[in-house]
C-alpha positions in Angstrom: 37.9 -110.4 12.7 39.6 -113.0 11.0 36.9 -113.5 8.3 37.2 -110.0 7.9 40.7 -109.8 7.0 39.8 -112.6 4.5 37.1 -111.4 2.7 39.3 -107.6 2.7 42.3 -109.6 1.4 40.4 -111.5 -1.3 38.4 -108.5 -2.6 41.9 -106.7 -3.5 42.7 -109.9 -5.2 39.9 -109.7 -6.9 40.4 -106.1 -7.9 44.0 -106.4 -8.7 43.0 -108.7 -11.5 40.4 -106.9 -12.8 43.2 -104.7 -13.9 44.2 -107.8 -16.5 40.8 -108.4 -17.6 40.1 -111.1 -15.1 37.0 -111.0 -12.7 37.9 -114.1 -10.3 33.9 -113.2 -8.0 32.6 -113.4 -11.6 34.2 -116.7 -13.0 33.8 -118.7 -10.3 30.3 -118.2 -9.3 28.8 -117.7 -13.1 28.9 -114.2 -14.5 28.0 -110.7 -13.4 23.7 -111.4 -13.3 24.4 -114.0 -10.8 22.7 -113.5 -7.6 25.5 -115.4 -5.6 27.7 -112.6 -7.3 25.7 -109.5 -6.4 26.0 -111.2 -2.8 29.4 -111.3 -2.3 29.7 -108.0 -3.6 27.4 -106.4 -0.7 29.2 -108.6 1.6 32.5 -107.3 0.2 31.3 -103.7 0.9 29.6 -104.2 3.9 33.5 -105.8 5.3 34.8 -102.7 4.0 32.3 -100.4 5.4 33.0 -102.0 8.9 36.8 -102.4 8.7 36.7 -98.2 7.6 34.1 -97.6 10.4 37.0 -99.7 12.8 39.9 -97.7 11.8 37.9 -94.3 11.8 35.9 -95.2 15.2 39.6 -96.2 17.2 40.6 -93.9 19.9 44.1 -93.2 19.7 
């Protein structure tokens, strides 16, 4: 769950400063037709697909 919370945590970085122009996935692991890139983005959305399905799924 840890690694979760990371890779959650670092995607809304990530967002954030795409709002100033700045894609941090993109520059570090060479551009947007990268296949490294298109694989942290699945990984990104499959986090967030769990962490959703965790917080729908919980009884109260």
């Amino acid at each position: 769950m840890k690694l979760l919370g990371w890779v959650l945590a670092l995607a809304a970085l990530n967002l954030g400063l795409s709002a100033l122009g700045i894609n941090l996935v993109e520059s570090v692991l060479g551009g947007s037709d990268s296949l490294l890139v298109k694989v942290v983005y699945l990984a990104v959305g499959a986090a967030g697909a769990y962490k959703l399905y965790l917080l729908v799924s919980k009884k109260k």
